[in-house]
N, CA and C atoms as an extended XYZ file, in Angstrom:
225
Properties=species:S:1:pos:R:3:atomname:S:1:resname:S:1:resid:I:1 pbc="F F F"
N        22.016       -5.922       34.404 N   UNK     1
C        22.328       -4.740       35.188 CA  UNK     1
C        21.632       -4.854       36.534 C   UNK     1
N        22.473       -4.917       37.348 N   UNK     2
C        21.979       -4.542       39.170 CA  UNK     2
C        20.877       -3.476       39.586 C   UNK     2
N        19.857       -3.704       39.100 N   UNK     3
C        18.900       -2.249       39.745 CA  UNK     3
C        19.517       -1.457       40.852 C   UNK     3
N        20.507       -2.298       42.073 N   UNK     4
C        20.632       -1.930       43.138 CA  UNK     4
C        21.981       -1.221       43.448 C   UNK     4
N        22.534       -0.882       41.983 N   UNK     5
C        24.026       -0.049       42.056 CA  UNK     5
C        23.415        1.500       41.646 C   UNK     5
N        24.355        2.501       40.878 N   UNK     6
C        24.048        3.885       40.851 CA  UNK     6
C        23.249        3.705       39.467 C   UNK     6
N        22.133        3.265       38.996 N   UNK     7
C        21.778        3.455       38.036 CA  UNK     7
C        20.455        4.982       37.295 C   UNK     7
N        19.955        5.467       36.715 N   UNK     8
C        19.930        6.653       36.376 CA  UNK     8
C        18.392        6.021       35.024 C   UNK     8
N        17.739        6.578       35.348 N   UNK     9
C        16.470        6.379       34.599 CA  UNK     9
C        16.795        7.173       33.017 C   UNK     9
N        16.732        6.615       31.992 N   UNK    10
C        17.674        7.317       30.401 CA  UNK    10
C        16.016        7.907       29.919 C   UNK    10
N        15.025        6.869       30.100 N   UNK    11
C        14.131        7.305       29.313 CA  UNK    11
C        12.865        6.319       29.735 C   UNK    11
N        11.411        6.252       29.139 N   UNK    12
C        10.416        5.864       29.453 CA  UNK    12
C        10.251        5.291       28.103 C   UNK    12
N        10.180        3.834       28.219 N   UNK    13
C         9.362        3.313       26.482 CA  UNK    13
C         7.894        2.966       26.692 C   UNK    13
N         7.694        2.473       25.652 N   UNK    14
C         5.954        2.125       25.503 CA  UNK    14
C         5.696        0.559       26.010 C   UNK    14
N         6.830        0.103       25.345 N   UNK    15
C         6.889       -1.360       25.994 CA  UNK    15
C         8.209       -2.319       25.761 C   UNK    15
N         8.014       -3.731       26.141 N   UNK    16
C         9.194       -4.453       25.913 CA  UNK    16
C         9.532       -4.839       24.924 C   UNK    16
N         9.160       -4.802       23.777 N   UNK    17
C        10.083       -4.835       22.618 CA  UNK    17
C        10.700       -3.426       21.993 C   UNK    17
N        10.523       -1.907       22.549 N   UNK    18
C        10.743       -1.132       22.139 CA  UNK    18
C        12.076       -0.846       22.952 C   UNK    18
N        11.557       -1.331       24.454 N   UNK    19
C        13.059       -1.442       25.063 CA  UNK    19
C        14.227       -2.148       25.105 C   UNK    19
N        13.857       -3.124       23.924 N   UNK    20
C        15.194       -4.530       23.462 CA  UNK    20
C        15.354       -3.600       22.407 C   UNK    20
N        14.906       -2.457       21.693 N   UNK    21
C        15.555       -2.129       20.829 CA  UNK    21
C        16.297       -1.163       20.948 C   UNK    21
N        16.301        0.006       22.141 N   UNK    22
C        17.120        0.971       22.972 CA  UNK    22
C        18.263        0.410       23.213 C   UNK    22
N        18.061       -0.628       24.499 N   UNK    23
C        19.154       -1.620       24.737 CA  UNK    23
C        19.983       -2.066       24.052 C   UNK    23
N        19.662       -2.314       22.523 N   UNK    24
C        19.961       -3.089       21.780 CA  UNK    24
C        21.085       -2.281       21.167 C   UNK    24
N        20.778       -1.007       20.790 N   UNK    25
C        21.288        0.096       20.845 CA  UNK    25
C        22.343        0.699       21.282 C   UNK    25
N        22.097        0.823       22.601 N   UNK    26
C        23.094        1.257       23.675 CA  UNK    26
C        23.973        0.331       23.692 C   UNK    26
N        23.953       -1.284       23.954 N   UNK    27
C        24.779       -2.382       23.840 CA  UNK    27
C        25.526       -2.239       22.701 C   UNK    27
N        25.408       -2.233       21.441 N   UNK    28
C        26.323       -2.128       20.531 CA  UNK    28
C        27.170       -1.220       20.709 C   UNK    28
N        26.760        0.391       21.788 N   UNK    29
C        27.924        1.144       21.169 CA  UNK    29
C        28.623        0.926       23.046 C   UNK    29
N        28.409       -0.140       23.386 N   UNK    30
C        29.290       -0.508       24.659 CA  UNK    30
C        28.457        0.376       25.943 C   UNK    30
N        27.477        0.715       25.991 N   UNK    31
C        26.977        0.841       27.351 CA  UNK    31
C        26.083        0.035       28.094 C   UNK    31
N        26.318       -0.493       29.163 N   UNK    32
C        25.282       -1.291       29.876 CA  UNK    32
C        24.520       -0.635       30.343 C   UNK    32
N        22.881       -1.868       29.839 N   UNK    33
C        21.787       -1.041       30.541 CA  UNK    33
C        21.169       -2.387       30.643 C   UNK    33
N        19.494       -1.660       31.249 N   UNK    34
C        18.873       -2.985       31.861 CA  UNK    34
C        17.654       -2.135       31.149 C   UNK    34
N        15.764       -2.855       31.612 N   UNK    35
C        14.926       -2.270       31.977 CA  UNK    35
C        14.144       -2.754       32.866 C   UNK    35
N        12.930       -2.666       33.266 N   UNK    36
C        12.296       -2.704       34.409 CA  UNK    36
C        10.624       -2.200       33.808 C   UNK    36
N         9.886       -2.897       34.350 N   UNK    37
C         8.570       -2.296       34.432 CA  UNK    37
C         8.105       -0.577       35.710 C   UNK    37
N         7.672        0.389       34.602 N   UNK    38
C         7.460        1.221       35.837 CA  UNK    38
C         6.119        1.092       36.414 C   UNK    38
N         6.091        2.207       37.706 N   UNK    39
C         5.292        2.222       38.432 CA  UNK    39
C         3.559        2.739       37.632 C   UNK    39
N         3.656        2.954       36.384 N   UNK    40
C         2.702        3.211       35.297 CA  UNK    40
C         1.386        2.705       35.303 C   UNK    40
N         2.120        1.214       35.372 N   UNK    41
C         1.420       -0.197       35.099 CA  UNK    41
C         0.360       -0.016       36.770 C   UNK    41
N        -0.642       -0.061       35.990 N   UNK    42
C        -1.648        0.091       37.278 CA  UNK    42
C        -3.147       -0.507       36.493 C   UNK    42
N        -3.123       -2.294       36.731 N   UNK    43
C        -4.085       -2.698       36.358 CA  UNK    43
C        -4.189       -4.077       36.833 C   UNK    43
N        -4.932       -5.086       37.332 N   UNK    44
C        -4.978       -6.192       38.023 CA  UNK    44
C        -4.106       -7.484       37.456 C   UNK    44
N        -3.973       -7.260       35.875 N   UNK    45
C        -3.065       -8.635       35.260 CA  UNK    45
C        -1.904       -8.034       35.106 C   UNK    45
N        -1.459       -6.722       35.941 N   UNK    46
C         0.007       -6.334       35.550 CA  UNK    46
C         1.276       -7.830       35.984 C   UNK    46
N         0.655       -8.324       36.562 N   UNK    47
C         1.856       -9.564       37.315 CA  UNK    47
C         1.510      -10.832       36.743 C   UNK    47
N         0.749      -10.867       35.446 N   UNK    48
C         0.109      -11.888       34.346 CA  UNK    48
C         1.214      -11.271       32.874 C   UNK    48
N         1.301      -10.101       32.886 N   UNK    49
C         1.077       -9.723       31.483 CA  UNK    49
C         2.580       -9.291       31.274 C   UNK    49
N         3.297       -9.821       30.427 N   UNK    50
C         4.694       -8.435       30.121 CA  UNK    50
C         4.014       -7.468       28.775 C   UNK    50
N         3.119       -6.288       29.557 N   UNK    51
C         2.787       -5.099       28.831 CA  UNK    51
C         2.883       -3.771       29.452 C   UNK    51
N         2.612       -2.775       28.800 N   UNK    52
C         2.679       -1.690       29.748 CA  UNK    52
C         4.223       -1.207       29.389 C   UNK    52
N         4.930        0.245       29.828 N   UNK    53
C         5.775        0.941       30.064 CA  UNK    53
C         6.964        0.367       30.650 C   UNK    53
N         8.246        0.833       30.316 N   UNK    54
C         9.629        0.193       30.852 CA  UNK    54
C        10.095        1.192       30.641 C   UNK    54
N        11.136        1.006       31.880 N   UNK    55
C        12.079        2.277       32.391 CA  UNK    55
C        13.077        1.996       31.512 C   UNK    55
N        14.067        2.514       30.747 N   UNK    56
C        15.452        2.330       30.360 CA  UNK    56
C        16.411        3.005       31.412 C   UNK    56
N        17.520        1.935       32.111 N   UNK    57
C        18.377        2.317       33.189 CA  UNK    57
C        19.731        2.275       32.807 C   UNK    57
N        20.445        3.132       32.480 N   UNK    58
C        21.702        2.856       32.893 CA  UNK    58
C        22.659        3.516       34.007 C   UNK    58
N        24.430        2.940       33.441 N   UNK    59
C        24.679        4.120       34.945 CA  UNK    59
C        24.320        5.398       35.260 C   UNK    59
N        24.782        5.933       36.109 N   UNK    60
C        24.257        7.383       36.377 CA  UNK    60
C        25.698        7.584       35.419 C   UNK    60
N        27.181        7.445       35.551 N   UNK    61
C        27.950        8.231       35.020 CA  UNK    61
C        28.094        8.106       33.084 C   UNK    61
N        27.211        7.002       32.827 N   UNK    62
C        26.573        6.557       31.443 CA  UNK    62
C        25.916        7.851       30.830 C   UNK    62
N        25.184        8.143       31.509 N   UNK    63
C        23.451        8.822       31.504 CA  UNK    63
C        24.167        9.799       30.189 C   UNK    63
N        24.293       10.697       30.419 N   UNK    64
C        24.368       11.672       29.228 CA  UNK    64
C        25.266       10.973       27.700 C   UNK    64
N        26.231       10.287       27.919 N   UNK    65
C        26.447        9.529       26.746 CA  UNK    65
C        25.160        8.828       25.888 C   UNK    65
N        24.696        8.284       27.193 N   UNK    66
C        23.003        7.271       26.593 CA  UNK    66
C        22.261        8.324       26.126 C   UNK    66
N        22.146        9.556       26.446 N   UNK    67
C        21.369       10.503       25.754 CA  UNK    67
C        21.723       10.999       24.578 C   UNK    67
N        23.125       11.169       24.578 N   UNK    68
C        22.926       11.482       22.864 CA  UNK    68
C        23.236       10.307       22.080 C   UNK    68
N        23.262        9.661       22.826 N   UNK    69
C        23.196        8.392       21.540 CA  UNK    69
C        21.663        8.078       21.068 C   UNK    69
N        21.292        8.174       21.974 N   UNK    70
C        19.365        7.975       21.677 CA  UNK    70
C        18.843        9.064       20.702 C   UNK    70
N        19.434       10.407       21.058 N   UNK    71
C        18.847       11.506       20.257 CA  UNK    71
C        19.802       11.171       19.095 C   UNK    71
N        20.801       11.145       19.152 N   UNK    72
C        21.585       10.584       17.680 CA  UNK    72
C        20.399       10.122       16.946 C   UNK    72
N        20.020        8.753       17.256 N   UNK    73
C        19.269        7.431       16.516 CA  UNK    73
C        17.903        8.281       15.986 C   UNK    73
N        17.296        8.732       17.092 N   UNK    74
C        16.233        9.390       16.678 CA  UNK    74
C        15.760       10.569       15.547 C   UNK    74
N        17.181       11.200       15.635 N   UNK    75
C        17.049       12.634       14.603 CA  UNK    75
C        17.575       11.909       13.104 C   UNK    75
């Protein structure tokens, strides 16, 4: 996914394997998404380490589908 098209922040995870499993998620039921490290990460080995917080992005016209599919999974 293009960070640099209309994309729409879905949610905040804890880290990168929690966000291959959102993704993982969303991909099966056909929505594209990406993630990204957020601005959270505030510590000197942040550009050493894949730890820390990830954004889940998809489109903006996605966004509310990705939401109840997430609250689906969750409840």
């Amino acid at each position: 996914m293009d960070p640099n098209q209309d994309v729409a922040v879905l949610m905040v995870v804890s880290g990168e394997p929690e966000a291959d499993v959102v993704c993982g998620l969303l991909r099966s039921s056909g929505i594209e998404c990406g993630y990204r490290d957020t601005s959270a990460i505030d510590s000197p080995l942040e550009d050493f380490m894949a730890a820390g917080q990830r954004e889940i992005l998809v489109h903006a016209a996605d966004l509310e589908a990705a939401r109840a599919l997430v609250e689906d999974a969750v409840s």
